[in-house]
C-alpha positions as CSV (number, residue, x, y, z in Angstrom):
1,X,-14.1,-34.8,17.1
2,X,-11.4,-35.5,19.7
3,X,-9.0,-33.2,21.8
4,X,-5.7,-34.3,20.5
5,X,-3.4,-34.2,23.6
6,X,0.4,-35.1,23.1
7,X,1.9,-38.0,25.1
8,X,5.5,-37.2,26.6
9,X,6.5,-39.8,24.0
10,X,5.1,-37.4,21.3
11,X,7.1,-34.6,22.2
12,X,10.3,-33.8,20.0
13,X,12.8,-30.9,20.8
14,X,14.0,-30.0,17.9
15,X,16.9,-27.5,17.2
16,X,17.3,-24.7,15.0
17,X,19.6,-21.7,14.7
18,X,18.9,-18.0,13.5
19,X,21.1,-15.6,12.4
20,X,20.1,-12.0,13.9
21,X,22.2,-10.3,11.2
22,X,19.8,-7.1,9.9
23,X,16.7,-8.5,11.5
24,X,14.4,-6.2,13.2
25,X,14.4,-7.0,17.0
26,X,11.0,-7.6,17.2
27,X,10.3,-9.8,14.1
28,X,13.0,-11.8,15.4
29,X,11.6,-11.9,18.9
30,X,8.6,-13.4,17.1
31,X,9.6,-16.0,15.4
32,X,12.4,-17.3,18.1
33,X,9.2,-17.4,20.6
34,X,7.2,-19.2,18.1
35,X,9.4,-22.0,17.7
36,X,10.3,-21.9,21.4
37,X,7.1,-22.5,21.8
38,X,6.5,-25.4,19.4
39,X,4.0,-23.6,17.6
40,X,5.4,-24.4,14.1
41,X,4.2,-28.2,15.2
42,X,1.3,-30.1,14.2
43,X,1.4,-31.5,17.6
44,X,0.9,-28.0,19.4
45,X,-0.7,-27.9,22.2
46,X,-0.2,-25.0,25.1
47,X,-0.2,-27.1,28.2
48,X,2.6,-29.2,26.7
49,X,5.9,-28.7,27.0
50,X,6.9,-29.1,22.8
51,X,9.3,-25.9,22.2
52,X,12.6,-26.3,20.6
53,X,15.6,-25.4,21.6
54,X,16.4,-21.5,19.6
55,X,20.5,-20.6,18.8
56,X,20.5,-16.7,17.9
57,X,23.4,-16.1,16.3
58,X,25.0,-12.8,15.5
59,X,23.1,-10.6,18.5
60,X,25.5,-7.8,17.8
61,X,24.7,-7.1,14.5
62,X,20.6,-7.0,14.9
63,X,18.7,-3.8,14.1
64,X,17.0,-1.7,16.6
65,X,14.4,0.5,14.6
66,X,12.2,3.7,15.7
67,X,14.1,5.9,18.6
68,X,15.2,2.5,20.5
69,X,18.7,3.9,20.7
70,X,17.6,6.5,22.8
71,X,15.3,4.1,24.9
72,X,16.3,2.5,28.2
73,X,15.8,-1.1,29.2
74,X,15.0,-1.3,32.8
75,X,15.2,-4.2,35.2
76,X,15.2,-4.9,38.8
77,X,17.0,-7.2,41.5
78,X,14.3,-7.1,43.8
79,X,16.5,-5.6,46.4
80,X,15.8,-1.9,47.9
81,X,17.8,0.2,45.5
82,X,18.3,-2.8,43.1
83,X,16.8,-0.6,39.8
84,X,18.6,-0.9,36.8
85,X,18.5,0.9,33.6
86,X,20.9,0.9,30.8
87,X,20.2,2.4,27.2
88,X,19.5,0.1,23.7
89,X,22.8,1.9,22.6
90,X,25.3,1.1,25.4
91,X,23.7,-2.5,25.7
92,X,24.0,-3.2,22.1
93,X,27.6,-2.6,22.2
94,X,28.5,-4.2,25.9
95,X,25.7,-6.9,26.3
96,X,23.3,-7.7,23.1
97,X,22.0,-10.7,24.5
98,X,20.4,-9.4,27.0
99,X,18.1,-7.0,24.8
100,X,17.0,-10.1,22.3
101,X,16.4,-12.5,25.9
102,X,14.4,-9.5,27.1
103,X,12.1,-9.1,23.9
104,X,11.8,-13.1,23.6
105,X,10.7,-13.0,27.4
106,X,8.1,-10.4,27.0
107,X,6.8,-12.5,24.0
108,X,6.2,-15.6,26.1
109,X,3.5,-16.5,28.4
110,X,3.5,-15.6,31.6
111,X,3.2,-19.0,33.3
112,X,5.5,-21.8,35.0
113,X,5.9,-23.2,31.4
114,X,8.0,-19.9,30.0
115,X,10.7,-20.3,32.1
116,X,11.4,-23.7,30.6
117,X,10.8,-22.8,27.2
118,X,13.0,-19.6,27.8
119,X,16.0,-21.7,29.2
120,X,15.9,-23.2,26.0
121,X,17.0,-20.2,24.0
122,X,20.7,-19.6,23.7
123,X,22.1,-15.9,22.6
124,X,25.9,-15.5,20.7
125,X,27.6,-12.4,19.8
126,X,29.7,-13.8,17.0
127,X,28.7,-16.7,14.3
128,X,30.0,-19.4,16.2
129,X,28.3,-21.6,18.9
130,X,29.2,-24.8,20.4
131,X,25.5,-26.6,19.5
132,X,27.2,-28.2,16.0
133,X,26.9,-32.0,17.5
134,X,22.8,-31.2,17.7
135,X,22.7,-30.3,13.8
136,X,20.6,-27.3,14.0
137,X,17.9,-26.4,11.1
138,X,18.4,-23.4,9.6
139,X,15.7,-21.0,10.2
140,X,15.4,-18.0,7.6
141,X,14.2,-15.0,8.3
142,X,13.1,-13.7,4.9
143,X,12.3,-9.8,6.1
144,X,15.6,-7.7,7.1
145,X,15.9,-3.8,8.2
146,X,14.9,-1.6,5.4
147,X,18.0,0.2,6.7
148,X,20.4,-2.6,6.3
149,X,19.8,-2.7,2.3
């Protein structure tokens, strides 16, 4: 039996777009850093560089469950002082993006290869984004908030 290993040749980016409407944050997290990764490929392998490029569309509408509105997300400049922390609640109504590009990070690896595959990843408010000359794939999630129905 032989190692497959993918050439650069082999090595597609694909593109596909989700819509966060109702979707729990974390199965959503999930499945955008699955396909980041290029896991849903035959041609997988985790050394190469095979993620697709990920379109979340409708951030502002996703559902946070459990006591996440009450939660803080905390992040840091790296400067004295530079400790930031802003609740779920406040962030889902100023800056959305950043709580799904924060859960998609922390799903990654942590290696030289995540911040490529994160780069890839591109986070909208509203239902329209600029990508329509790609052709995305629509990518269904099938499991929404119990709360939402």
């Amino acid at each position: 039996m032989i190692t497959f290993t993918p050439k650069p040749a082999d090595l597609t980016h694909d593109w596909y777009v989700i819509d966060a409407t109702d979707v729990v944050l974390g199965r959503l997290a999930t499945q955008a850093a699955i396909l980041l990764r290029g896991k849903n490929k035959p041609t997988y392998a985790p050394h190469a560089d095979s993620g697709n490029h990920v379109i979340i569309i409708n951030a502002d509408k996703i559902a946070l469950t459990g006591n996440k509105m009450g939660k803080e997300l905390y992040s840091h400049s790296g400067r004295p002082g530079g400790l930031r922390r802003d609740s779920y609640a406040e962030l889902l109504e100023k800056n959305p993006e950043r709580i799904i590009k924060n859960a998609v990070k922390g799903m990654l690896p942590k290696n030289r290869l995540a911040k490529v595959q994160l780069d890839r990843l591109r986070i909208f408010r509203g239902a329209e984004h600029p990508h329509t000359p790609q052709k995305p794939q629509v990518f269904e999630i099938a499991q929404v908030s119990q709360q939402a129905k």
